[in-house]
Legacy VTK file of the C-alpha trace (Angstrom):
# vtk DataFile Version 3.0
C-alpha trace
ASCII
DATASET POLYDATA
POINTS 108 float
82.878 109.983 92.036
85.753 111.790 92.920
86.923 114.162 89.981
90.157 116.274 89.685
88.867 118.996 91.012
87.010 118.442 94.170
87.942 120.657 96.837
89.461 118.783 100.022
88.975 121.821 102.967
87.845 119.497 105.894
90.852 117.385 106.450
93.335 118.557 109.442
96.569 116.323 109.829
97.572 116.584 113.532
100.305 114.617 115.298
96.826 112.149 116.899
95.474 111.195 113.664
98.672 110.454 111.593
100.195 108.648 114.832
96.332 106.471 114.233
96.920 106.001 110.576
100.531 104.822 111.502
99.330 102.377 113.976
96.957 100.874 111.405
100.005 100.178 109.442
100.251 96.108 108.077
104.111 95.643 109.548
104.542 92.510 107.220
103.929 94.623 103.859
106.962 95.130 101.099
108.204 98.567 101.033
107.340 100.986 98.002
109.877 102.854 95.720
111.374 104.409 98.299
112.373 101.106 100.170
111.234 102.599 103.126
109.015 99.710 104.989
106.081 100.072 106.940
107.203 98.196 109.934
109.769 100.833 110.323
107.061 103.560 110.474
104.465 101.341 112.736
107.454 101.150 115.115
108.616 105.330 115.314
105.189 106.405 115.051
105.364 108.319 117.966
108.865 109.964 116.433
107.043 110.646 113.116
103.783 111.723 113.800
104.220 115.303 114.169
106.622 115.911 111.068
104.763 113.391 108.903
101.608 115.530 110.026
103.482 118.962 109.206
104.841 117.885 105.586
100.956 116.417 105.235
99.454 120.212 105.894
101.872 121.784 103.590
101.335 119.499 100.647
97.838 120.154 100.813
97.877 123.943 101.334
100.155 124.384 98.016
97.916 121.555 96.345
101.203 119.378 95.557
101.549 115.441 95.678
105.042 114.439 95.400
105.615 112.475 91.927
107.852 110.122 93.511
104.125 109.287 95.533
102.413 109.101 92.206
104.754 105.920 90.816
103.992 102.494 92.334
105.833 98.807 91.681
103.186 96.800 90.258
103.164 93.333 91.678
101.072 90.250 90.283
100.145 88.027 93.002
98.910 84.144 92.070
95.088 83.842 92.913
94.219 80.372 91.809
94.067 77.814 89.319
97.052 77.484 86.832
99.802 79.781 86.964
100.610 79.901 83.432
96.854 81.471 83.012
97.587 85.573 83.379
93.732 85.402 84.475
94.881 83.528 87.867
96.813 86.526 88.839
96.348 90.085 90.477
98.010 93.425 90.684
99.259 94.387 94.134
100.352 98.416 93.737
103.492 99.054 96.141
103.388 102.859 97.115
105.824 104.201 99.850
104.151 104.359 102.929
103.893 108.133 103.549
101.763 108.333 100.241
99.462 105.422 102.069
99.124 107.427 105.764
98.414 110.649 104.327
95.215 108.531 102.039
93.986 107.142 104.875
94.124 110.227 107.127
91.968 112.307 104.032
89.721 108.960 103.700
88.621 109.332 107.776
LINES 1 109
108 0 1 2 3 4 5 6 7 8 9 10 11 12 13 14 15 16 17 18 19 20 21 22 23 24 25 26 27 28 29 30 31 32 33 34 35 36 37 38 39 40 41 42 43 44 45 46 47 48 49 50 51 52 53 54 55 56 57 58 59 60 61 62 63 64 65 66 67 68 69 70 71 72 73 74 75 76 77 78 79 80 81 82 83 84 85 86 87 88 89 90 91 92 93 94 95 96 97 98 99 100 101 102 103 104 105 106 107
């Protein structure tokens, strides 16, 4: 388990791996807060790679997360069964999409 204080010192955002975790994008998802959608980024990947992968560096050399990445729209999506049952439903989490590349780039 991660706590709040592990040390992340192996990770190295370059313009390849963010361009990856841009490709991996799902184009059909809902934008976050930001209303920014992920199609748009799947399709200028090549445009944003390098700048997404600069801000990315920074932000973890001064240790900073945005708090506008922190906040999510909390979605409840219908499972099964009956819908009036709360039970039959679950919570989708709508970040904006540079909060999701820069995960998945730290998860690799």
């Amino acid at each position: 388990m991660l706590s709040s204080h592990t040390v992340i010192d192996t990770v190295e955002f370059n313009a390849t791996n963010v361009e990856a975790a841009l490709g991996k994008l799902t184009s059909h998802l809902s934008s976050g807060l930001d209303g920014l959608p992920p199609l748009m980024f799947k399709r200028l990947k090549h445009c944003l790679a390098e700048p997404l992968a600069l801000i990315f560096t920074q932000l973890l050399s001064v240790a900073v997360v945005p708090k506008e990445w922190k906040k999510a729209v909390i979605t409840p999506v219908f499972k099964k069964g009956v819908a009036e049952n709360v039970c039959n439903y679950r919570p989708i989490s709508l970040t904006c999409v540079p909060s999701k590349v820069m995960e998945r780039v730290i998860a690799q």
